[in-house]
Every structure is written in C-alpha cells, then in structure tokens.
C-alpha positions in Angstrom: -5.3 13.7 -31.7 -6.5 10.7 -33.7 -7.9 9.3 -30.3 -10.7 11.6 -30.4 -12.0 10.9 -34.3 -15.6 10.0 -34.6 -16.2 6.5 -35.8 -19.6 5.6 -35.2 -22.2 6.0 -38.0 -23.4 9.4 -38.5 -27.0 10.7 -37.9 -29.0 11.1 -41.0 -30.0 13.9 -39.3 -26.5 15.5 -39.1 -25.1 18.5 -41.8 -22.1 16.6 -42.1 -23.9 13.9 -44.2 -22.4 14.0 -47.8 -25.7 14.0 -49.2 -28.0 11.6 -51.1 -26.3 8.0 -51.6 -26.1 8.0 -55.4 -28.1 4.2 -56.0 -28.3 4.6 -59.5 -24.8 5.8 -60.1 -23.4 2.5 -58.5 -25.4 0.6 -60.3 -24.2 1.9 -63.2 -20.9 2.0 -62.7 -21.2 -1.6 -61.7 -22.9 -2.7 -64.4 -20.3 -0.9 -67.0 -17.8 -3.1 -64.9 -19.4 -6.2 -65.2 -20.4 -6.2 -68.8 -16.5 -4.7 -69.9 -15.0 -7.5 -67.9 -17.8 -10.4 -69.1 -16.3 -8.9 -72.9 -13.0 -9.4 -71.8 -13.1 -12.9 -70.4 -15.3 -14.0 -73.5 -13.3 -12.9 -76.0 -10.0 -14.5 -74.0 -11.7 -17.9 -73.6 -12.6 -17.9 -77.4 -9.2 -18.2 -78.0 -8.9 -21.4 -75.7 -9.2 -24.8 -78.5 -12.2 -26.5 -77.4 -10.4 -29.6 -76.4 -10.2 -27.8 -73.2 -13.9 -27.0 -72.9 -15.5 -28.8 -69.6 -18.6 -31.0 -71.2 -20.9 -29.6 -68.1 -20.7 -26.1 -69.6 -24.4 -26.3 -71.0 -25.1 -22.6 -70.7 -24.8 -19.9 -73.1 -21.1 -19.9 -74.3 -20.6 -16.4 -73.3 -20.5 -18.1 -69.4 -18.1 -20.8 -70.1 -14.9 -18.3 -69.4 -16.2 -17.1 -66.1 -16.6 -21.1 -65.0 -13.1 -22.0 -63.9 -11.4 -23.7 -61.5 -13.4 -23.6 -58.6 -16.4 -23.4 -60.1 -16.4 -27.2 -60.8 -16.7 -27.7 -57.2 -19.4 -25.6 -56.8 -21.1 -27.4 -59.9 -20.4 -30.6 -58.7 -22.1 -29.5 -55.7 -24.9 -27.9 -56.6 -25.7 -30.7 -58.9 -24.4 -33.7 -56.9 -24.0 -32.8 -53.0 -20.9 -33.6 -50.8 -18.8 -36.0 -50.7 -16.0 -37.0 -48.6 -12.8 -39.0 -49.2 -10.1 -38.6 -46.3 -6.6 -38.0 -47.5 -7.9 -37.0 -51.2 -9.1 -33.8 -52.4 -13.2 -33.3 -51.4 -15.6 -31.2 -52.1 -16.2 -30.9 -48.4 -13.7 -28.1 -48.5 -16.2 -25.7 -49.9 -19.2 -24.2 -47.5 -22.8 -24.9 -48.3 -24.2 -21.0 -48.7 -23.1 -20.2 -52.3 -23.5 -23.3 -54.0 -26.6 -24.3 -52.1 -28.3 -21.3 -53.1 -26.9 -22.1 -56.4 -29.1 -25.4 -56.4 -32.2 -23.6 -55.2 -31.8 -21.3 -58.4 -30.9 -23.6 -60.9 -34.7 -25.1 -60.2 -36.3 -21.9 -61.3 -33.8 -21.6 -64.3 -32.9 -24.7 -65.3 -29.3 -24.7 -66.0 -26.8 -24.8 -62.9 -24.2 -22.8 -64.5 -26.5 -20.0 -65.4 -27.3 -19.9 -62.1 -23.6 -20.1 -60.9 -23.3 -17.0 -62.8 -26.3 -15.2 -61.2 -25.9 -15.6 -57.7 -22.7 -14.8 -58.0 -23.9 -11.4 -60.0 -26.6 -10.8 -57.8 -24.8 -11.2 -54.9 -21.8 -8.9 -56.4 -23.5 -6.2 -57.3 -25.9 -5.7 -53.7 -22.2 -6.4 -52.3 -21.4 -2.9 -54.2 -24.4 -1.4 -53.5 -24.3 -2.0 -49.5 -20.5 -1.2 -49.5 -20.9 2.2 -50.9 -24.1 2.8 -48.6 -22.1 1.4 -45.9 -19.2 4.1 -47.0 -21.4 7.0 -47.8 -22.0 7.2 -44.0 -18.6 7.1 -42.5 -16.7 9.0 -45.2 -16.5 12.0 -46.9 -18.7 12.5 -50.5 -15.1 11.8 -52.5 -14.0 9.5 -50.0 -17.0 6.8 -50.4 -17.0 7.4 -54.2 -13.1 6.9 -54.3 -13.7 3.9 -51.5 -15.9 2.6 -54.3 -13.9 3.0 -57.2 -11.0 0.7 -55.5 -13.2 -1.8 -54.8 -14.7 -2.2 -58.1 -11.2 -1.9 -59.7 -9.7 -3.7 -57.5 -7.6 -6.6 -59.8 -9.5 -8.8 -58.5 -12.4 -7.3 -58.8 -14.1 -9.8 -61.5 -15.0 -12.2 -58.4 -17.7 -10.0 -58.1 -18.5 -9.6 -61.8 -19.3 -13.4 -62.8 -16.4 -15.5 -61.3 -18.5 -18.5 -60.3 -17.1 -18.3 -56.6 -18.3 -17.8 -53.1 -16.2 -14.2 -53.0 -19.1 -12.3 -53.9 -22.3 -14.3 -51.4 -19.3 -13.9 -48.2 -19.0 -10.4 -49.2 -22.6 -9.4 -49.3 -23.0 -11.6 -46.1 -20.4 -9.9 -44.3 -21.4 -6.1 -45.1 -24.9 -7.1 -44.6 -24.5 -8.0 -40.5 -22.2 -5.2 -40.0 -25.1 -2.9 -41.7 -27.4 -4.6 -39.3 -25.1 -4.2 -36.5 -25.1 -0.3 -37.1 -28.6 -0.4 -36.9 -28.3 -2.5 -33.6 -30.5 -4.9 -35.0 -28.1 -7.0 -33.1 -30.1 -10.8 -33.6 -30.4 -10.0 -37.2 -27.0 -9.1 -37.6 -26.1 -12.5 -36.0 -28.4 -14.4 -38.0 -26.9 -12.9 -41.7 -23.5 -13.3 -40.0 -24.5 -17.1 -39.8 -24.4 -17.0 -43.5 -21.1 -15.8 -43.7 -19.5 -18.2 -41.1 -21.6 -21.4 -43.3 -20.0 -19.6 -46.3 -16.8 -19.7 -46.1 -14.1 -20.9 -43.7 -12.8 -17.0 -43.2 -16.8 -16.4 -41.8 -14.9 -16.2 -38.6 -13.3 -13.4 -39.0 -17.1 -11.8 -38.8 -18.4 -13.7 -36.3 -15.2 -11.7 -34.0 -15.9 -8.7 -35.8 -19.8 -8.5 -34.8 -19.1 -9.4 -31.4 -16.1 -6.2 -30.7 -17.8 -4.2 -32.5 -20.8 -4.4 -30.5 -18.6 -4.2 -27.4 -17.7 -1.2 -29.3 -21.3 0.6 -29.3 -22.0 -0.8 -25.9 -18.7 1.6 -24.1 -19.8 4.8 -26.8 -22.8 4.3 -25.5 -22.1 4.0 -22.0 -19.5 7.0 -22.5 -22.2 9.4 -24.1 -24.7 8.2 -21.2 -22.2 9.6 -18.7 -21.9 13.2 -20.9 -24.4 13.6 -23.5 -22.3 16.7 -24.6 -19.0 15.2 -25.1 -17.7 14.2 -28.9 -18.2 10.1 -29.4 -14.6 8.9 -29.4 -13.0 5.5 -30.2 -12.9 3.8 -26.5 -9.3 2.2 -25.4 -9.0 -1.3 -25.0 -9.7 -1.0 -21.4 -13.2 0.4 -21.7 -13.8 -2.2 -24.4 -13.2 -4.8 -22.1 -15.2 -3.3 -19.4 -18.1 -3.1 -22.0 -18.7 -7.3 -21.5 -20.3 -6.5 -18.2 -23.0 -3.9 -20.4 -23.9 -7.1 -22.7 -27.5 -8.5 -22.3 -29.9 -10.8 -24.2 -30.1 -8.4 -27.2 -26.9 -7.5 -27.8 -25.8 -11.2 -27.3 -27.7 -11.7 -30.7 -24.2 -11.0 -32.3 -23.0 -14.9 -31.0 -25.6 -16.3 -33.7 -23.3 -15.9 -36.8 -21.2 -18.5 -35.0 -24.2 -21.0 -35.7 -23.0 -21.1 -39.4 -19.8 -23.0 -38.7 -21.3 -24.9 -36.1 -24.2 -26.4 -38.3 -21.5 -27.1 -40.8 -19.5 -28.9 -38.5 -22.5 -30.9 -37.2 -23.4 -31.9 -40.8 -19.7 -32.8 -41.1 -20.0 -34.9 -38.2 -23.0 -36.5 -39.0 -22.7 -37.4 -42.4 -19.1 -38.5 -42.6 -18.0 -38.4 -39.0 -15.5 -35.9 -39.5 -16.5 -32.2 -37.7 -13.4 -30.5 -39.0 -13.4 -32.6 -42.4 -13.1 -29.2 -44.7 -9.9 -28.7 -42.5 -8.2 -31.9 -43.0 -8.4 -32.0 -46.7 -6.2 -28.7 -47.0 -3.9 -30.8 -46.9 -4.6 -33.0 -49.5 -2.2 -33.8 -52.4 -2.6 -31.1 -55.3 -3.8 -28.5 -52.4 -1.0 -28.8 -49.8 -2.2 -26.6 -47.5 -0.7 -28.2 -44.6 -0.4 -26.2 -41.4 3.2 -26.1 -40.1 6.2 -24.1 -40.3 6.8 -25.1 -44.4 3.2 -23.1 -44.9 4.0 -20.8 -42.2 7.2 -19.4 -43.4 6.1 -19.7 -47.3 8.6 -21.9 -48.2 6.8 -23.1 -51.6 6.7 -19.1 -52.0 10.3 -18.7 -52.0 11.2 -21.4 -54.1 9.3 -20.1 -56.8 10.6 -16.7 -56.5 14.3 -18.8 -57.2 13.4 -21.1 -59.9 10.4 -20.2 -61.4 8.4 -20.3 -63.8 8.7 -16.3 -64.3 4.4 -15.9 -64.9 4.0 -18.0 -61.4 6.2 -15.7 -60.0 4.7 -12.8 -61.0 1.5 -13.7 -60.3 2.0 -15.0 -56.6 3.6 -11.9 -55.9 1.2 -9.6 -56.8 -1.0 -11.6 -54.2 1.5 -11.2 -51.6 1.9 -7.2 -52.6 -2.2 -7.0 -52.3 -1.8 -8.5 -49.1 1.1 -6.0 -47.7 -0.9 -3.4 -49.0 -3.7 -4.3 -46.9 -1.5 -4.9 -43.9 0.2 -1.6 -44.2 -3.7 -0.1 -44.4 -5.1 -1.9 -41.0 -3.6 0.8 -38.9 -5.7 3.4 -41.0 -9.1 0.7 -40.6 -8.2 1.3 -36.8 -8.5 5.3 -36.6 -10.7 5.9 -39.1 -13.3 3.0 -38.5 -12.3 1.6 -35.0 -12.3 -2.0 -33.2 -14.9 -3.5 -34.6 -13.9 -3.0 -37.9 -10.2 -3.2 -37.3 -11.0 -7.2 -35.6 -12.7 -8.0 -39.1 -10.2 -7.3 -41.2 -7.2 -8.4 -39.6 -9.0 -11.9 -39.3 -10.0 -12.3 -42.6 -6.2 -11.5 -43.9 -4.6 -13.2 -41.2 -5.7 -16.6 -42.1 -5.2 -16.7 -45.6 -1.6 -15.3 -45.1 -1.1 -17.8 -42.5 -2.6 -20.5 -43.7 -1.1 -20.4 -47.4 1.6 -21.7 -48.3 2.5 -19.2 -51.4 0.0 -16.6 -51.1 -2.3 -18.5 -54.1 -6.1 -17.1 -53.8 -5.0 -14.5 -50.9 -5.7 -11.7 -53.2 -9.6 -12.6 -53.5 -9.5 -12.4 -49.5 -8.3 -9.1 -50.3 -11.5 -8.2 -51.5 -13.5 -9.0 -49.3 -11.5 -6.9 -46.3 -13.7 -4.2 -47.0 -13.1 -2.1 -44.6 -9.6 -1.8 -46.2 -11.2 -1.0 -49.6 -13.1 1.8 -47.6 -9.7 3.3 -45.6 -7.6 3.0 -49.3 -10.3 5.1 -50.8 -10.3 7.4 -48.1 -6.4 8.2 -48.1 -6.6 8.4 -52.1 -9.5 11.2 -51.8 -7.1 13.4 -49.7 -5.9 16.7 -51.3 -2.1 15.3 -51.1 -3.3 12.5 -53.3 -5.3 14.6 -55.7 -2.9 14.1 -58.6 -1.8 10.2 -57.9 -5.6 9.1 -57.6 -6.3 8.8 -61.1 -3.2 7.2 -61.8 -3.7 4.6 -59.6 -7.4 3.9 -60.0 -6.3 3.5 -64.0 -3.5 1.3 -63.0 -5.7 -0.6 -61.1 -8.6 -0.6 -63.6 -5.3 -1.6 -66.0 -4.6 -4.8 -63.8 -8.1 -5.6 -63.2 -8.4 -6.4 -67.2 -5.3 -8.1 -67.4 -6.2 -10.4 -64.5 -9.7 -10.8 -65.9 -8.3 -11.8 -69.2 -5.8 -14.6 -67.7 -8.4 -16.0 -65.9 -11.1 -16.2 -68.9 -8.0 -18.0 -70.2 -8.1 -20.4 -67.6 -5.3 -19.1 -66.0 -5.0 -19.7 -62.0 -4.9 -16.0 -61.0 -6.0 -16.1 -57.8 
C-alpha cells in the first residue's frame, strides 16, 4: 500500500497543511543551540595550554575552539589561494565556495577567521530554517518539528553552529536547489546546485538528485495529465525512465549544477595542469585516502577496532553507527519522500563510506543527508514512538555536547 503515498509537495492551498511554518521558533531554537554549544567549546579550549594555540587565531578568543583542523585549510585559502604540490598534501583538496566566500567577507570585516565563523553561522542557521520549511510541507506538524530536532541535535550537529567548515554552505546549497526544484524553478535550481557541486566533492550526489527528481515531477505530472482525479503516487522505475522523453529546455536547467565541478576542474587544469588534482591528493601521506580494496573493505578500520587506541575506537565507530543508521533509514527516504530524494542521499553516503578508509569525517556527511534527518524525524513522531522520542532526542542532544566539547579540545571527532 505504500506505492500509492503522496510524495510531492503539498498545495498551500490544501487542509492537510500543518499550519503556519513556525520561523521564529527555529530561529530560536537554533540560536539556543548555537550559543550552548559556542559555551561548551570555549570553555573546553580554555583548558588547552596555549602552546597549542595557532598564531593566525587573531579573532576574538571565544572563536579560537571552533577553528580546528580543517579550518586551517580554509584560512590558508581564503588568505593565500591554492596551491598544488603532487604527491603531498594540498589545499586543492578543498572546493572554492566556502572559503571563497570566506575571503569576500573577511574584506567587509576584517579578520578572516571572524568571517570563517560567520559564513559558516549564516549559512547554518538558513540551512535550519529552509530544512524545516522544506519539512513543514511534506510532513506532519510533529513530524517536521521532530525532523528538526534530529537535525539540530544531531552529534554532529556543531558543524552548523560555528565549525569553520564547508558542512554548513553544502547544506544550505543543497536544500536550497531542491526548494527550487519544488517550485520548478528548474534553471535556478541548477544554478544554486552549481554551488554545491563547486562546494564540495559529494556536490554530485545533488547534481543526480536534481536531475531524477525532476524526472520525477515530469511522470506525476504526465500521470495526473492522463486523470486529473486520481491520487499523485510515487511512479515505478519504468515510468521514470519513460519521463527522459517529457524533458525539454526548462526542465534541462537541472544539468547546470554540474557546472560547479566542471569549472573546478577547468581551474584545476589550467592552473596546475591537473583536472582531477583534489582527487589525487586523497591519497597523499597523512590522508591515505587511497581508492582500492584496503579503503574499500576498511581495513585501517578494523585494525583499530583490534589494537586500538580505545578513544579512536570509540570515536570511528560511532561514525560508522551514524552511517548504518542512515543506511537502515534510506528505504524510509524512498516511501515517504520518493526518487529524487532517495538518489540524493544514497550518493552523498555512498561516497564517503566508500571512499574512506575508517569512516573518519563520515559522520559530518551524515548531516548533510537531509532527507534522512527528515524520515528519522518522521518515524520518531509516530505514536509507537511517543515514549522513546524524548529519550533519544536527549541522548542525542547528550552526544552532541560531548562531541562538541572533544572537538573545542582539538579532538579529531569527525
């Protein structure tokens, strides 16, 4: 019977509508998240000796625990600009959007770390916005709220509260041409899909999620054409094949958010002759993210898991739980949210889980699957779950301050 559940947006228009998307309640919320967390990671780098402070941390020193690990890259940069050294870690491994718009910023404010730390707020918190919005029209009231909650309590969560990463700018990117696509404001929705595929090297995982899901539309709409009457349903695979024969100049607008990676690769080319530069230096020595059957079959993974250290351990495997977790839920994305959605977030976990060797960082990939956030929140606002949902949102909320207060620590998390 799950064949025949509604997936498409629902009309404003329509009774069903949950009501007024609470703005200011999200806000809130989000805002109460970000500023407990920013406490939490201040107060755990003030224990750090200041020996281990970087000298470029110029900003205010309430900043210097969310800049860590990555964010040096992103620094480096926004301040310096790319560079390139085959066989030897690069910065060319990171994409242009987050830390480019980090440079444009720090010339209004500055201070390039300050402005780390806003775009990466700014784009975290109209990431939570635009999710819930997103949410409020496919779900039940309790649902989107719940849908919500997870993502804000996720564990790893405090990517989108002041990390200075690129988490938060792919996320916002990513909801934001899928919102478009909704609208079938199909060249816009390519063009802001752009910026995720220039953002980071999972963009792709949009770029294919744009383009079913508009095949998507295209066989509802052809379905509902041929009786206005009949429920909109979830088309088969068949009829969404078929639906590549319906495509025409507008709805090809989708194929633009694969201009991201192509520009990148085109600068790669041009400026140090290498297209697929950011891929070869995965492999460098310290990041050994080779591809080959050692990575494949997470060999570095189980090694740990037999000698250790116990805290490595523990904290690559609550990576590769997130990820099972959001495995387990992709079935779910499927009946509740359809093709389109189900292509996204199957990419976008597939090649971190592939392409790691140990499951390090997967969990922030996690994150940004956000139609899983949306499907967990769903199955945790169902009356069988009425009793477990608070448990797990404070276990979660639990884990999210733990996490937040190893990485202000300068622990690598994630």
């Amino acid at each position: 019977m799950h064949t025949k559940t509604a997936v498409t947006q629902t009309p404003s228009s329509s009774p069903t509508m949950p009501g007024r998307y609470p703005w200011a309640l999200v806000l809130g919320a989000y805002a109460l998240v970000a500023t407990t967390l920013t406490a939490v990671a201040a107060w755990s780098w003030s224990t750090v000796p200041a020996v281990h402070h970087s000298p470029v941390q110029q900003g205010p020193g309430w900043l210097d625990a969310w800049y860590q690990y990555d964010a040096g890259w992103y620094h480096h940069i926004a301040t310096i600009g790319y560079q390139y050294t085959p066989g030897q870690q690069s910065s060319i491994a990171f994409f242009p959007v987050y830390p480019m718009s980090v440079r444009g910023l720090a010339g209004l404010v500055g201070d390039h770390q300050v402005a780390l730390w806003v775009v990466a707020v700014l784009a975290g918190a109209t990431s939570v916005l635009l999710f819930g919005r997103w949410a409020w029209q496919r779900l039940s009231r309790p649902a989107a709220l719940t849908a919500v909650a997870v993502l804000m309590l996720y564990p790893y969560a405090f990517y989108l509260d002041g990390a200075m990463y690129a988490d938060s700018t792919f996320l916002l990117s990513a909801i934001g041409a899928f919102v478009l696509l909704e609208g079938r404001r199909y060249w816009l929705a390519g063009l802001v899909g752009a910026l995720a595929t220039a953002g980071r090297p999972v963009g792709v995982a949009v770029a294919i999620g744009l383009v079913v899901r508009t095949l998507e539309l295209l066989a509802q709409d052809r379905a509902r054409a041929a009786d206005p009457d009949a429920p909109v349903t979830r088309p088969s695979w068949r009829e969404l094949v078929g639906a590549v024969r319906l495509v025409r100049l507008r709805e090809a607008g989708v194929l633009a958010s694969g201009l991201g990676l192509v520009a990148w690769c085109v600068f790669l080319w041009l400026e140090f002759g290498n297209p697929l530069a950011f891929v070869e230096v995965e492999s460098a020595p310290g990041w050994d993210q080779g591809v080959g059957p050692r990575t494949w079959f997470k060999v570095v993974y189980l090694g740990t898991l037999v000698n250790g250290p116990l805290k490595m351990t523990g904290l690559l495997t609550a990576q590769a739980v997130a990820c099972l977790c959001a495995v387990l839920l992709l079935r779910r994305v499927w009946r509740r949210l359809g093709w389109g959605y189900l292509a996204y977030a199957a990419v976008v976990l597939a090649i971190p889980i592939i392409g790691t060797k140990d499951f390090m960082g997967t969990g922030r990939y996690v994150l940004v699957a956000f139609p899983v956030m949306a499907v967990a929140g769903d199955l945790l606002a169902e009356e069988r779950m009425r009793r477990l949902r608070p448990v797990v949102l404070v276990l979660m909320g639990a884990l999210l301050v733990t996490m937040t207060a190893l990485f202000g620590r300068g622990v690598g998390v994630a």
